[in-house]
C-alpha positions as CSV (number, residue, x, y, z in Angstrom):
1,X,-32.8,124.2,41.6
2,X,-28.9,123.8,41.3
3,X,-29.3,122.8,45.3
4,X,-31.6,119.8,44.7
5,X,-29.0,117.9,42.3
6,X,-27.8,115.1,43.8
7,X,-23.5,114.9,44.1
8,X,-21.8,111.5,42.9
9,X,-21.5,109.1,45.5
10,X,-17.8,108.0,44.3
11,X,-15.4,111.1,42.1
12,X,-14.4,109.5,38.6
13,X,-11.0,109.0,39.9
14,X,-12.7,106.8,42.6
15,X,-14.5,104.7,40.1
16,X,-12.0,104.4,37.7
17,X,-9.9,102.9,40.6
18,X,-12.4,100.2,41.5
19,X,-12.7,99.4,37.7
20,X,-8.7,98.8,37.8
21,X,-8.8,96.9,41.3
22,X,-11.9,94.6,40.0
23,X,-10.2,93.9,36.7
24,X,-7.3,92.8,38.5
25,X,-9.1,90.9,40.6
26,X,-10.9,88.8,37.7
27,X,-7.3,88.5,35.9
28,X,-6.3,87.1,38.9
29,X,-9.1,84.7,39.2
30,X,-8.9,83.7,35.7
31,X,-5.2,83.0,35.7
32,X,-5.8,80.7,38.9
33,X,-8.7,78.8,37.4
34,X,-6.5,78.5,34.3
35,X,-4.0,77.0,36.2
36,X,-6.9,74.4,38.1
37,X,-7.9,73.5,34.2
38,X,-4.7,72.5,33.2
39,X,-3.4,70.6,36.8
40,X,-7.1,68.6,35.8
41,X,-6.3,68.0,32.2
42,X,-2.9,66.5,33.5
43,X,-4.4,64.5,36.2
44,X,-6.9,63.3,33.3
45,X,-4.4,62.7,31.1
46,X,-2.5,60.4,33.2
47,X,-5.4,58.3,34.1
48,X,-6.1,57.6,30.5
49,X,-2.4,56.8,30.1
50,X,-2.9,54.5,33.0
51,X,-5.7,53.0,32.1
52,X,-4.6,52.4,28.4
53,X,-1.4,50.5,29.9
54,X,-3.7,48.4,32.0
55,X,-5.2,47.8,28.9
56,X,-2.4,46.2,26.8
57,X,-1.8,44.2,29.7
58,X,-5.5,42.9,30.0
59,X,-6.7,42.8,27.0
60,X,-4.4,39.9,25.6
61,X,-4.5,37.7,28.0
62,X,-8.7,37.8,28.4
63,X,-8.3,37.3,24.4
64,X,-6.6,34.5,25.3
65,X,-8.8,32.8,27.4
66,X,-11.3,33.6,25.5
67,X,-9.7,31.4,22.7
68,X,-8.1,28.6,24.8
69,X,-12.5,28.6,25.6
70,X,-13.4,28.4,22.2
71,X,-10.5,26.0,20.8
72,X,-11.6,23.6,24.0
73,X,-15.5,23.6,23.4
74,X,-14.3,23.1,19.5
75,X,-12.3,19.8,20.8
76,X,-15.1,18.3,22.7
77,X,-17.9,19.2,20.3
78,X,-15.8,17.1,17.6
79,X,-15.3,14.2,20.2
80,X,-19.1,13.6,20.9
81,X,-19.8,13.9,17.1
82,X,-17.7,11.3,16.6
């Protein structure tokens, strides 16, 4: 019977050495895509920074329009009520 029993394909040792290679391999992997996530929150960052210094720029000068509009539709309602 003892001659039937199959041998291990791989010795502990050789296992324990592909557990250590294929956890450094995913520590690896992680650290890189830890590095992708950050350089994307930057990039992300900056747009929002960009986009909020468009913003103060834009933003008063449409509000401004916007009220020269009003103010003038205000002047010529009053002149035909007149």
């Amino acid at each position: 019977m003892a001659d039937t029993e199959k041998k291990p394909a791989r010795s502990p040792e050789e296992i324990t050495s592909d557990i250590v290679a294929e956890r450094e391999g995913l520590q690896s992997a992680f650290a890189a895509l830890g590095e992708e996530l950050q350089h994307a929150a930057d990039a992300t960052a900056e747009r929002a920074r960009s986009v909020g210094r468009k913003a103060i720029v834009v933003v008063p000068a449409v509000a401004a329009g916007i009220g020269a509009l009003v103010a003038a539709a205000s002047l010529l309602r009053r002149r035909r009520d007149r």
